[in-house]
matplotlib code that plots the C-alpha trace (Angstrom):
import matplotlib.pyplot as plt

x = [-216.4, -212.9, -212.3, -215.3, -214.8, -210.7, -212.1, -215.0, -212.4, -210.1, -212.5, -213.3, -209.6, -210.1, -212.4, -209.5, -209.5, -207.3, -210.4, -214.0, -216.2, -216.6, -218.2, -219.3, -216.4, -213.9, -213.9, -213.8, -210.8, -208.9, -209.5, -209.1, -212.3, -215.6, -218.0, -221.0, -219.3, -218.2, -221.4, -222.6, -219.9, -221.2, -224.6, -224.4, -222.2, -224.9, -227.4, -225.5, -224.8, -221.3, -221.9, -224.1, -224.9, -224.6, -228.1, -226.6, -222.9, -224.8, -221.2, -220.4, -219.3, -218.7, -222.0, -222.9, -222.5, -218.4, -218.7, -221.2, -218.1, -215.5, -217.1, -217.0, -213.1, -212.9, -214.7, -212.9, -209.4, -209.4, -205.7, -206.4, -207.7, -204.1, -201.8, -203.0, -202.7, -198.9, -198.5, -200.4, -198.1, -195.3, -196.5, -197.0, -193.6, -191.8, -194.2, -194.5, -197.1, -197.1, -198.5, -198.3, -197.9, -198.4, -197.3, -200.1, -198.5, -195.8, -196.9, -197.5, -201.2, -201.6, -203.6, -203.5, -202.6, -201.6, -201.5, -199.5, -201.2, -198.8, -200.4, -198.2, -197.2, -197.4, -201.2, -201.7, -205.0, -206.1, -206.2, -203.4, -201.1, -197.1, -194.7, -192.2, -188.5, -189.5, -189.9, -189.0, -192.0, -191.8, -188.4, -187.8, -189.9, -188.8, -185.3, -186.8, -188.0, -186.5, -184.2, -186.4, -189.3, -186.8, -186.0, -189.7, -190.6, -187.8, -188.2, -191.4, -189.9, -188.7, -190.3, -189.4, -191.8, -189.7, -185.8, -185.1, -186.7, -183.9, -184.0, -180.5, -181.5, -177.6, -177.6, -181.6, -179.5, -177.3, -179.3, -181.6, -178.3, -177.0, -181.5, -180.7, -177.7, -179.0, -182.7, -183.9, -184.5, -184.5, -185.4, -186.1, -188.2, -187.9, -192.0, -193.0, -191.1, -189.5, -191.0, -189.1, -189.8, -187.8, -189.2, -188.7, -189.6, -192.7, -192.4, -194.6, -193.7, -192.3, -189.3, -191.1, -191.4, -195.1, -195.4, -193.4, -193.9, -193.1, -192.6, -192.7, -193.1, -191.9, -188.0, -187.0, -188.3, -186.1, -182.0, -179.9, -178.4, -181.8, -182.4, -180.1, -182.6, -185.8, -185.0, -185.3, -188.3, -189.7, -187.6, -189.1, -193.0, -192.0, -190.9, -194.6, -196.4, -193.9, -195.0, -198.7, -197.8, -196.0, -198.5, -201.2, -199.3, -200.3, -199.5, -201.4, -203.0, -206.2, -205.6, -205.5, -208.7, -209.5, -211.5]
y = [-5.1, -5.3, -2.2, -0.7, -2.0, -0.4, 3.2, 3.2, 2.2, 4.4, 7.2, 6.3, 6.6, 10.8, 10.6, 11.9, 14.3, 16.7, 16.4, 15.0, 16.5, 16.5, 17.8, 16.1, 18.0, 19.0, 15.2, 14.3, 16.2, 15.0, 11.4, 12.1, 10.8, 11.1, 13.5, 11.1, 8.1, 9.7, 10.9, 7.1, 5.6, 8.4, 7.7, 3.9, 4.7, 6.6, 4.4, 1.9, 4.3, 4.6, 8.4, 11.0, 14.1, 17.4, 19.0, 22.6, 22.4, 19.2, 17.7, 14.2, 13.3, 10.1, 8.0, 6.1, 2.7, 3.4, 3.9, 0.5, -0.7, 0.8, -0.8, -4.1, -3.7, -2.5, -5.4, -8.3, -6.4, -4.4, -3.6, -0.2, -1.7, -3.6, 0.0, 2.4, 1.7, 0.8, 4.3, 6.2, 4.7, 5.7, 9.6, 9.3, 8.4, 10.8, 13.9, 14.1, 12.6, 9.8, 8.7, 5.8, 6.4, 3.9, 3.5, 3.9, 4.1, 6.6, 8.7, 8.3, 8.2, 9.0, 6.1, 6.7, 9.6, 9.1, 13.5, 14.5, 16.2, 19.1, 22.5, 22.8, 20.2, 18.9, 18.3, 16.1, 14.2, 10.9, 10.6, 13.3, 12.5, 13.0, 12.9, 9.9, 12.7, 14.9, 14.2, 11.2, 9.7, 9.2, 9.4, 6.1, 4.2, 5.7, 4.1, 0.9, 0.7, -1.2, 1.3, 1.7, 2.5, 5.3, 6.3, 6.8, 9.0, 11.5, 11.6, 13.2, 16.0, 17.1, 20.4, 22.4, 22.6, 24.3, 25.7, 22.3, 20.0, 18.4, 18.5, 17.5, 13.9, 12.8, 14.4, 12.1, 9.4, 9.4, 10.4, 7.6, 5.3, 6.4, 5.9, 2.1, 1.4, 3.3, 1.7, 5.1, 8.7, 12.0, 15.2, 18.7, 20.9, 19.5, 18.9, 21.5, 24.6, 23.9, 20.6, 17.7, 13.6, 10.6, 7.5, 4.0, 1.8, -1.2, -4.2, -7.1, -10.9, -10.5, -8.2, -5.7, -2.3, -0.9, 1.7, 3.7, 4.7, 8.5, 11.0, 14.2, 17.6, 21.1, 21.5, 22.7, 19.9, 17.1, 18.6, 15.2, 14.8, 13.6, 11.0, 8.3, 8.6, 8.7, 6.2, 2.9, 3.6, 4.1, 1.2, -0.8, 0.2, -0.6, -3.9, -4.6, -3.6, -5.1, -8.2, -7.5, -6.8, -10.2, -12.1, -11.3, -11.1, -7.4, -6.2, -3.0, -0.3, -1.6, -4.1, -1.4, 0.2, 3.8, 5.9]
z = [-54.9, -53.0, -54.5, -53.1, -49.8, -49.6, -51.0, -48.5, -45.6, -46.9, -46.9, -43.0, -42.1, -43.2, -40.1, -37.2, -34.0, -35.8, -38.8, -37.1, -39.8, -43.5, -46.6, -49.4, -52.0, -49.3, -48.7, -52.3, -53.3, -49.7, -51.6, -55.1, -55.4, -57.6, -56.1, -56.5, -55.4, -52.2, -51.8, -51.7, -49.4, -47.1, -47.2, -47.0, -43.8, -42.5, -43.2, -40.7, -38.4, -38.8, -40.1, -39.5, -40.9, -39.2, -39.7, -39.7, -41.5, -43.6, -42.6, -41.9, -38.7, -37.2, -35.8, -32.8, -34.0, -33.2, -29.6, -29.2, -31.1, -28.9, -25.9, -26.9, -27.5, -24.5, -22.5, -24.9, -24.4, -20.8, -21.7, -19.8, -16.7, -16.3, -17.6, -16.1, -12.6, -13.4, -15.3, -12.4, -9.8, -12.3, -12.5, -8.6, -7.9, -10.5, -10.1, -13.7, -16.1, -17.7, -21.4, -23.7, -27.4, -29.9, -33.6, -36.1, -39.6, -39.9, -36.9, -32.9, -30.8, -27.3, -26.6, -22.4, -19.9, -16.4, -15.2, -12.6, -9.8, -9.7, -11.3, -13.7, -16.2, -19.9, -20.6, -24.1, -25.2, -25.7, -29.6, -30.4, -32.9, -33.4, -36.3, -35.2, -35.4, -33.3, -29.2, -27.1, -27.5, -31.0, -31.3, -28.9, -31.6, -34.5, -33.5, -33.7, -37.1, -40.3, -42.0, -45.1, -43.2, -41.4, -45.2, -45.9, -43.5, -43.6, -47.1, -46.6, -45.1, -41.8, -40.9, -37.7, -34.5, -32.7, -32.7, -31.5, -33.8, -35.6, -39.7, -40.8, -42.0, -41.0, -37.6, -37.1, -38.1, -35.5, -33.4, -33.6, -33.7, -30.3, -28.8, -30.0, -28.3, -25.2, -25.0, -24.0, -25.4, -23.3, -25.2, -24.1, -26.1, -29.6, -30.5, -27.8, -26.2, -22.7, -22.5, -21.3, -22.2, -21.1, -22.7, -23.6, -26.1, -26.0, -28.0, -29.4, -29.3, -32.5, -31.1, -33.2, -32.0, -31.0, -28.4, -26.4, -22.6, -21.4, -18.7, -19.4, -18.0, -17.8, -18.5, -15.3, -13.7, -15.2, -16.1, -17.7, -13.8, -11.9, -15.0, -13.4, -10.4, -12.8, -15.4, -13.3, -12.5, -15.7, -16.9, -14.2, -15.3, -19.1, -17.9, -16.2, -19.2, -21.8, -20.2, -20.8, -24.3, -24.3, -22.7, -24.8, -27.9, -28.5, -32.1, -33.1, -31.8, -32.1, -29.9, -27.1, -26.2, -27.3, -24.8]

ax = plt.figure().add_subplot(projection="3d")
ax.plot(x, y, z, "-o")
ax.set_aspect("equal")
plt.show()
């Protein structure tokens, strides 16, 4: 029965903004899974209202019952009510946007924007994910991991986004060494071309790393001289929300609201 339960939650997981529909097979290869036992976790999810079926593409897509669900978090929690006026005064007083990213696994979520009002900036969306190497954002919380967890995920790979991605596992390393000892990471087109991000981690009660919190923007906007200026400040916002985090003895993402 436990059994049943993991492969059906497991399954649910497949669900994702990068991948909201799915077939039947498509689904039961992803998994590994037996065609007609997919075929029932699906249908008892629909049943529920967890899933429902596209009538055209006969895909499976995810139900109603999840945003009933969602606002009920978001009532019990109102984590987002307290953040994001901190990160809008944050992308108010540095002209550039503002986003939280939290650790889900071995990657990063955008869990809440604060945009700039200037035309041109770095636009991302609620729900987008990151690999943890590459960018401040995931960078700063890649830093704080336990080594072995560091290990696993560059031995997955490291694969390029852009000329600046870095892929020498040694050269990470140090990188990641020299983020520590700092407390911050500034990065300039390494996940995306000519885009800057100065972040800074976010931690739980447990000292344990969680989050991160980010500026970022186009590249001519932010050289390495204005970040004495800029860093405070965000230093300064970290240090409001940290406290939240604290406070309410925040652990995982799914303590924060998802909107």
């Amino acid at each position: 029965m436990l059994k049943t339960l993991d492969n059906s939650l497991e399954l649910l997981k497949c669900f994702t903004k990068q991948n909201p529909s799915w077939g039947v097979r498509e689904l039961s290869k992803e998994m590994n899974m037996n065609h007609s036992v997919v075929y029932r976790i699906l249908s008892t999810f629909e049943s529920h209202g967890f899933l429902a079926q596209n009538s055209e593409t006969k895909k499976y897509e995810l139900g109603i019952r999840f945003m009933e669900y969602g606002y009920i978090v978001q009532e019990k929690m109102n984590l987002s009510n307290f953040i994001y006026p901190i990160m809008k005064e944050l992308s108010e007083e540095t002209e550039e946007s503002t986003f939280l990213t939290w650790l889900e696994g071995s990657e990063g979520i955008t869990v809440e924007i604060a945009e700039t009002d200037k035309r041109i900036k770095f636009a991302v969306s609620k729900g987008a994910r990151s690999v943890l190497y590459a960018g401040a954002s995931s960078k700063v919380i890649m830093a704080y991991l336990p080594q072995e967890k560091i290990a696993e995920i560059m031995d997955t790979g490291l694969q390029a986004f852009t000329t600046k991605t870095i892929l020498e596992p040694e050269t990470l390393l140090k990188d990641l060494e020299e983020i520590r000892a700092k407390g911050w990471c500034y990065s300039i087109g390494e996940y995306s071309e000519s885009i800057f991000a100065l972040s800074v981690p976010l931690f739980n009660r447990k000292n344990e790393i969680i989050a991160s919190l980010t500026i970022g923007g186009p590249e001519y906007r932010m050289p390495e001289s204005i970040i004495p200026e800029v860093l405070p400040k965000l230093q300064k916002a970290a240090e409001k929300i940290q406290g939240y985090f604290s406070q309410y003895d925040v652990e995982t993402q799914s303590n924060y609201i998802s909107r």
